[in-house]
C-alpha positions in Angstrom: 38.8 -14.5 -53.7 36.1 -16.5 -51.5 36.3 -20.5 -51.0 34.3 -20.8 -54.1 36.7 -19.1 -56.8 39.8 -20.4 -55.3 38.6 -24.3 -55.4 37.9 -22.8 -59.2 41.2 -21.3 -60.2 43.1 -24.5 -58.1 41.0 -26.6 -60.3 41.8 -24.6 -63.4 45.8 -24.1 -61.9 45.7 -28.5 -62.7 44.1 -28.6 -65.9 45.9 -25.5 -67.9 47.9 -24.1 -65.6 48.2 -21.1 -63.7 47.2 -18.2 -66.4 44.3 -19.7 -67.6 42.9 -21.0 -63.9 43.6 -17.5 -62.7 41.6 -15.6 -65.5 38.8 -18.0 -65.8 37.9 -17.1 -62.3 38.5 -13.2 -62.6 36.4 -13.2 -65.7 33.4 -15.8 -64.1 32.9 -12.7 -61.5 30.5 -10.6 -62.5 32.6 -7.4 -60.6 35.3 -8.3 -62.8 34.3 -7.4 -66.0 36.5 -5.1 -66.5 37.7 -1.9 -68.8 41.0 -0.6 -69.4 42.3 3.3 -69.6 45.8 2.7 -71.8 47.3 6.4 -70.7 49.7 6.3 -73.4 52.8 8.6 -72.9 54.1 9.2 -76.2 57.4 10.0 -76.9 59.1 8.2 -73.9 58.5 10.0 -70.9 61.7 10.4 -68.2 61.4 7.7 -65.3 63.9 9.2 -62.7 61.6 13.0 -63.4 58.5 10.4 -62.9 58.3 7.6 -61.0 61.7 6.5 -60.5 63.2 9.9 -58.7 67.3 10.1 -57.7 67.6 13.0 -56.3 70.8 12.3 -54.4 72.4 11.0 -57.6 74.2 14.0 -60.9 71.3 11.7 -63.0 68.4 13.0 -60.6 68.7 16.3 -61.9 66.9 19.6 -60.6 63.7 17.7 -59.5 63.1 16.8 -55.6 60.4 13.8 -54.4 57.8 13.9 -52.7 55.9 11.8 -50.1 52.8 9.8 -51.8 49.5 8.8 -50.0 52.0 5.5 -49.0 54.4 5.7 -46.6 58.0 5.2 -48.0 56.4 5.3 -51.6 58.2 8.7 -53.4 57.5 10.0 -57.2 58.5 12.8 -58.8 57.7 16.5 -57.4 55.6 17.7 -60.2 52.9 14.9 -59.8 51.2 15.7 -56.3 47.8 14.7 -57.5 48.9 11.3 -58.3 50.9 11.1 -55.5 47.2 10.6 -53.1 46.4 8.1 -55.6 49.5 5.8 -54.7 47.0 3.8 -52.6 45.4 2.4 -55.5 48.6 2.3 -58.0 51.3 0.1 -58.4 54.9 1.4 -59.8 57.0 -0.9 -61.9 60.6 0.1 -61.8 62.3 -2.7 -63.8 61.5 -2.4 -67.1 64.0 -3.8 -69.0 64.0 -3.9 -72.7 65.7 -3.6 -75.6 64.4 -1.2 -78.6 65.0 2.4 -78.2 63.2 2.8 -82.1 60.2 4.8 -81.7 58.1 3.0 -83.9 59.5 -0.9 -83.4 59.3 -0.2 -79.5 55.8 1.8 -79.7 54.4 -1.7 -81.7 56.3 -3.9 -79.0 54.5 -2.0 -76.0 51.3 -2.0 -78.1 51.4 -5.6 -79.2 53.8 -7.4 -77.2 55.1 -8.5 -79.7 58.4 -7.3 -82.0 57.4 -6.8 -85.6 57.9 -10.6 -87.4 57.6 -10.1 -91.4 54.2 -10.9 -92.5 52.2 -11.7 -89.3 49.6 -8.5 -88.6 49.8 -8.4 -84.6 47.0 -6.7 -83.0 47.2 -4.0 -80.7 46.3 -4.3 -76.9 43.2 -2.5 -77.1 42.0 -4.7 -80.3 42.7 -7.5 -78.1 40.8 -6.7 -75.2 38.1 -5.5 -76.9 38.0 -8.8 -79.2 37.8 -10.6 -75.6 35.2 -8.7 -74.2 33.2 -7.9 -77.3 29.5 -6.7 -77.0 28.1 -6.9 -80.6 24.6 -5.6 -78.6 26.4 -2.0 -78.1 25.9 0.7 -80.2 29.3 1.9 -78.9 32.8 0.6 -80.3 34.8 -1.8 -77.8 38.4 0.1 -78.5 38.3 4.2 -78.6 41.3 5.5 -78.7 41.6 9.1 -77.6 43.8 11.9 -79.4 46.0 9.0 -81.4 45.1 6.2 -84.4 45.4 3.4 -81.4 47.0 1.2 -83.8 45.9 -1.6 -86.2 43.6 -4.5 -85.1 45.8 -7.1 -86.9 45.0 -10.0 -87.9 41.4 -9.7 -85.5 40.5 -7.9 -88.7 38.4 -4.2 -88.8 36.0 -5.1 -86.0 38.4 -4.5 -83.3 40.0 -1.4 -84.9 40.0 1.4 -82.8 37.0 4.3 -82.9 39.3 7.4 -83.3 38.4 10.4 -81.2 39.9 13.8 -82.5 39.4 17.5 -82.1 37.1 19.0 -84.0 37.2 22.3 -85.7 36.1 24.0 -82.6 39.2 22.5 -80.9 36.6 19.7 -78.6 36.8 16.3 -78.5 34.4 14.8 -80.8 33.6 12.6 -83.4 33.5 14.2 -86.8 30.4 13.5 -88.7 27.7 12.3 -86.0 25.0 14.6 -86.9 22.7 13.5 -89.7 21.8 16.1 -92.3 18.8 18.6 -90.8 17.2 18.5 -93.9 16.7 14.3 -93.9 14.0 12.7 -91.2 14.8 9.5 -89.5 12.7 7.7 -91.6 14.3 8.7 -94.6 17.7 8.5 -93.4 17.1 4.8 -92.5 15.4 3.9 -96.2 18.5 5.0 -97.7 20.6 2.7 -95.5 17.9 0.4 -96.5 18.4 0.8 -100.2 22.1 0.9 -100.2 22.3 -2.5 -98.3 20.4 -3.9 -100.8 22.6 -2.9 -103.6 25.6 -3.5 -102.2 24.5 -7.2 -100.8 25.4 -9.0 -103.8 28.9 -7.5 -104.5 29.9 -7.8 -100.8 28.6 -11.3 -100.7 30.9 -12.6 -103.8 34.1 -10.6 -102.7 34.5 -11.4 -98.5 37.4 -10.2 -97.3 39.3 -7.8 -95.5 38.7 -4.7 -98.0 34.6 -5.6 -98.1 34.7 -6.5 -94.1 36.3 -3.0 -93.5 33.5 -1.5 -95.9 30.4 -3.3 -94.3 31.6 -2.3 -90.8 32.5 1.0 -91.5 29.2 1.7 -92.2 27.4 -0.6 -89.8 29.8 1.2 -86.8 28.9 4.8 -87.8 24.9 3.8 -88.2 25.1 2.4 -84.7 27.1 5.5 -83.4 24.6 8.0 -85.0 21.9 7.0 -82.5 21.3 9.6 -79.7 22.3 6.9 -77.2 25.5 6.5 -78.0 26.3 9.4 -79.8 25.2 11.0 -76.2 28.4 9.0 -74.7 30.6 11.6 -77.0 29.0 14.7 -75.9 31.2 16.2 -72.8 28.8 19.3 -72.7 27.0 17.2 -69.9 29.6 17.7 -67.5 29.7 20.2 -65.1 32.2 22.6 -66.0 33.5 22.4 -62.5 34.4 18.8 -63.4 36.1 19.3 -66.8 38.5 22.4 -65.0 39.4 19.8 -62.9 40.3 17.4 -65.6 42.3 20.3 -67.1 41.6 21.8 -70.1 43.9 20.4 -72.2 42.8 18.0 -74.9 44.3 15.0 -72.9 42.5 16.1 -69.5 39.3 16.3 -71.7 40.0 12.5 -72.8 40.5 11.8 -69.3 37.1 12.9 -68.8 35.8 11.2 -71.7 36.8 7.4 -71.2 35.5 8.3 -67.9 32.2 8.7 -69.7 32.9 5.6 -71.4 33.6 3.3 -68.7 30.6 4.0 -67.6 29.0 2.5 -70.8 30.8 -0.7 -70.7 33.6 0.2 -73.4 36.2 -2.6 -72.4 39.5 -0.3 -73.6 40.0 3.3 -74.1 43.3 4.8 -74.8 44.1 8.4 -74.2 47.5 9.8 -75.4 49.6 12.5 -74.1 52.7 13.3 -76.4 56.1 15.5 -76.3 58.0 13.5 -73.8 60.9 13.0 -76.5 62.9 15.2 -74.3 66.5 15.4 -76.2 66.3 19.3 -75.2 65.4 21.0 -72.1 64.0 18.0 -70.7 63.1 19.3 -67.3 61.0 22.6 -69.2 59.2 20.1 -70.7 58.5 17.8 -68.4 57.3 20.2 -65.7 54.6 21.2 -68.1 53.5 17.9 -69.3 53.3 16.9 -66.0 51.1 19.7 -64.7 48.7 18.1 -67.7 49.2 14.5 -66.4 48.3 15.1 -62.9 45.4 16.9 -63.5 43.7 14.6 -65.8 45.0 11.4 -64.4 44.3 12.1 -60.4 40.9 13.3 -61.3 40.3 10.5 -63.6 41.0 8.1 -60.4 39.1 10.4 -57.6 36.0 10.3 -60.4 36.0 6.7 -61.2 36.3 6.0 -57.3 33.6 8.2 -56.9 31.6 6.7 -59.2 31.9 3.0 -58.1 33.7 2.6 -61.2 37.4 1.9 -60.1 36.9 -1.3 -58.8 36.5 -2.5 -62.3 38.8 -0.3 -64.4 42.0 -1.4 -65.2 44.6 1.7 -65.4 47.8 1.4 -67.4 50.2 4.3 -67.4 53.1 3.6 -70.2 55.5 4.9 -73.3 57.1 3.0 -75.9 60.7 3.0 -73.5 62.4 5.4 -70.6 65.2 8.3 -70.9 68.7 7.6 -70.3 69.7 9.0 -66.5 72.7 10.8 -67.8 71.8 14.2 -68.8 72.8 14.8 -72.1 74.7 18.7 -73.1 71.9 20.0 -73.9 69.9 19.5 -70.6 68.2 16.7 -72.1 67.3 12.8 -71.8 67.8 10.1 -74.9 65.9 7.0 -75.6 66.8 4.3 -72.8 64.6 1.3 -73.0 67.5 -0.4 -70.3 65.7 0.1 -66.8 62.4 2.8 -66.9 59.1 2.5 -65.3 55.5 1.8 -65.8 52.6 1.8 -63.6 49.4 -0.3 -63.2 46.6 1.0 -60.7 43.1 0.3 -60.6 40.4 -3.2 -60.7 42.9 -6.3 -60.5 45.9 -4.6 -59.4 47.5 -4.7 -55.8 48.0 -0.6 -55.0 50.6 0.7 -52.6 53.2 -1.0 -54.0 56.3 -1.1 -56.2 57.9 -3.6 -57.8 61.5 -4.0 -59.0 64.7 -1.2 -58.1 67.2 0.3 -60.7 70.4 1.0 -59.2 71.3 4.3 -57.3 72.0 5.8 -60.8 69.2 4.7 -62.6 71.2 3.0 -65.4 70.6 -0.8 -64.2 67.9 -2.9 -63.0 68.5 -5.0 -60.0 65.6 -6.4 -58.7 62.5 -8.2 -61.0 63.7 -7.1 -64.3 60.4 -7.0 -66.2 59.9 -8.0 -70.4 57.2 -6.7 -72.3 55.4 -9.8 -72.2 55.2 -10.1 -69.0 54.0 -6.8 -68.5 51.3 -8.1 -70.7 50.6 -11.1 -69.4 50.0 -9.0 -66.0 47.5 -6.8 -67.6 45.7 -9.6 -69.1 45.4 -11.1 -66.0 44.0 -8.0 -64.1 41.2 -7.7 -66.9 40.3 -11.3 -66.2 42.2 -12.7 -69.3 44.1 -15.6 -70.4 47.2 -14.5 -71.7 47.9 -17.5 -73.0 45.0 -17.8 -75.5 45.3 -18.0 -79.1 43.7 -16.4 -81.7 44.4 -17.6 -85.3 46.5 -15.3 -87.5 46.6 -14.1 -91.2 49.8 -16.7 -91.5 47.4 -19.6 -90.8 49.1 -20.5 -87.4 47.5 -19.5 -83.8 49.0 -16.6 -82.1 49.1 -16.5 -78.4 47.9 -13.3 -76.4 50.8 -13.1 -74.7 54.3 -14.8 -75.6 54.4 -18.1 -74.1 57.4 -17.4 -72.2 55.8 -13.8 -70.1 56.4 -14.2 -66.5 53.0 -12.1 -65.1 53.9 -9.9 -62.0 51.9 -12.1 -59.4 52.8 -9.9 -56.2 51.2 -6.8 -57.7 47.8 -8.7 -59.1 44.9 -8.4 -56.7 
């Protein structure tokens, strides 16, 4: 920060504390408005074959480490790509949490929030993209890439997530684009016309969720529909030098893609890569996920640097919880959301470091143990948010961002 933001967030550090002072001045700075690229790793994926190696422990397995871009800094062997990126990546080892569900953790990592009877939490994505909205974009503010994304909660259907899929050609794409070739512009936009008139008067006397879905299902895929954004979609543009690099698989293609929108001011795009569930043959599987990982993600951070693009793109690596570090009989790893590892790279985030240590087996945390909320809270933070907002809920009482009681991970925020 210069003289100027600091006498800001101090200012703001006396009146609402240190979360909202902090964020008020990321988000006043032009360079900081930010995306975020959610690389979801569904399934769970193994921190000691990852990012959190012990090779001289039985729990390390077959795998060595390697030397990263930062001396004294060591991952997993089968991510050399994202091993040169360490300078702009931060590791957390002390994750420490308690749900090893699949669906109750995957909608704690997603929310922040454990499930709580009626109350409709949003999603990450829904939230970001709520906070930096841009109703004058024909493109959505959450795309979420090879999964649903989740629901929008409680923010209601605006901030659901624009799902990209394959199409029946096996490419990225979203279905259902292309207007008709036998209907002209003019008389595509005269039915729109007519139909908005007919429906005015039944929206108008029934508002709610169901009509607000209806209205901006439609209103979304008219905007979408125009060549300028549908343009954003089309990955044929890219050299095909580029997309080998990317990898060919569908999740280095989505790599690519919220590449492509990053560039046109999306504020969050999630891209998944599933199968890390490893009960069997964990290491198999791992090696070959990982070849797909570091293709798409180190390109993904060579491009945006490229680009001028990283300075103001968040990057989240995560799964729903880690793998236990004792090798189960059948050469695989079980749900272990006790100590596992995240990483956080990017705009707003401190590279070269990492933060928190598990214990020579990989079973405990003993430095910085690190909630889900927190880890949310630091996100927030990096894209220039207050965590501690509220946003009212479908139970009538305001909901904060974050849980009031995250701890953000100050020494890795930039």
């Amino acid at each position: 920060m210069n003289r100027r933001e600091f006498l800001r967030s101090s200012v703001g550090v006396a009146s609402v504390g240190w979360f909202g002072g902090l964020a008020s001045a990321l988000a006043d700075d032009p360079k900081r408005q930010h995306s975020c690229i959610l690389m979801w790793m569904a399934g769970g994926p193994s921190q000691l074959d990852t990012f959190d190696p012990k090779p001289d422990h039985a729990n390390g397995g077959s795998f060595k480490s390697i030397e990263t871009a930062v001396p004294g800094i060591r991952i997993g062997e089968h991510l050399p790509g994202v091993a040169q990126q360490m300078k702009h990546l931060s590791i957390v080892r002390s994750m420490a949490t308690k749900e090893g569900d699949h669906g109750r953790a995957t909608t704690h990592l997603r929310t922040g929030y454990l499930p709580q009877g009626s109350i409709q939490f949003p999603t990450l994505g829904a939230l970001i993209a709520h906070e930096h909205d841009r109703k004058d974009s024909d493109l959505p503010s959450f795309v979420s890439i090879g999964s649903s994304g989740g629901s929008p909660g409680f923010l209601g259907p605006r901030y659901a997530p624009l799902v990209v899929g394959a199409g029946s050609d096996g490419e990225l794409k979203v279905e259902d684009l292309d207007r008709p070739s036998k209907i002209s512009l003019g008389r595509a936009e005269e039915r729109l016309s007519l139909l908005r008139e007919t429906e005015a008067e039944f929206l108008n006397s029934r508002p709610g969720v169901g009509t607000d879905s209806h209205r901006n299902a439609y209103d979304q895929a008219v905007r979408l529909m125009r060549e300028s954004a549908a343009r954003a979609f089309d990955l044929s543009a890219e050299p095909d030098a580029l997309k080998a690099k990317y990898g060919r698989s569908r999740f280095g293609q989505g790599c690519l893609l919220a590449r492509r929108l990053v560039e046109r001011g999306v504020p969050f795009i999630d891209v998944t890569l599933g199968g890390w569930d490893t009960h069997d043959n964990n290491f198999e599987q791992v090696k070959n996920l990982c070849g797909t990982l570091d293709a798409g993600w180190s390109t993904l951070m060579t491009d945006l640097k490229e680009r001028g693009l990283l300075e103001r793109t968040t990057v989240v690596w995560m799964g729903e919880f880690g793998r236990t570090p004792v090798i189960n009989p059948r050469q695989g790893r079980d749900h272990y959301p006790n100590a596992w590892s995240v990483v956080l790279g990017g705009a707003g985030v401190k590279g070269g470091l990492v933060h928190g240590r598990t214990s020579s087996d990989g079973m405990t945390v003993e430095e910085n143990p690190i909630a889900v909320p927190d880890l949310i809270a630091t996100i927030c933070l990096a894209l220039g948010v207050d965590p501690s907002k509220q946003n009212p809920s479908n139970v009538n009482r305001p909901i904060r961002i974050a849980d009031p009681n995250a701890k953000p991970m100050r020494e890795i925020l930039a």
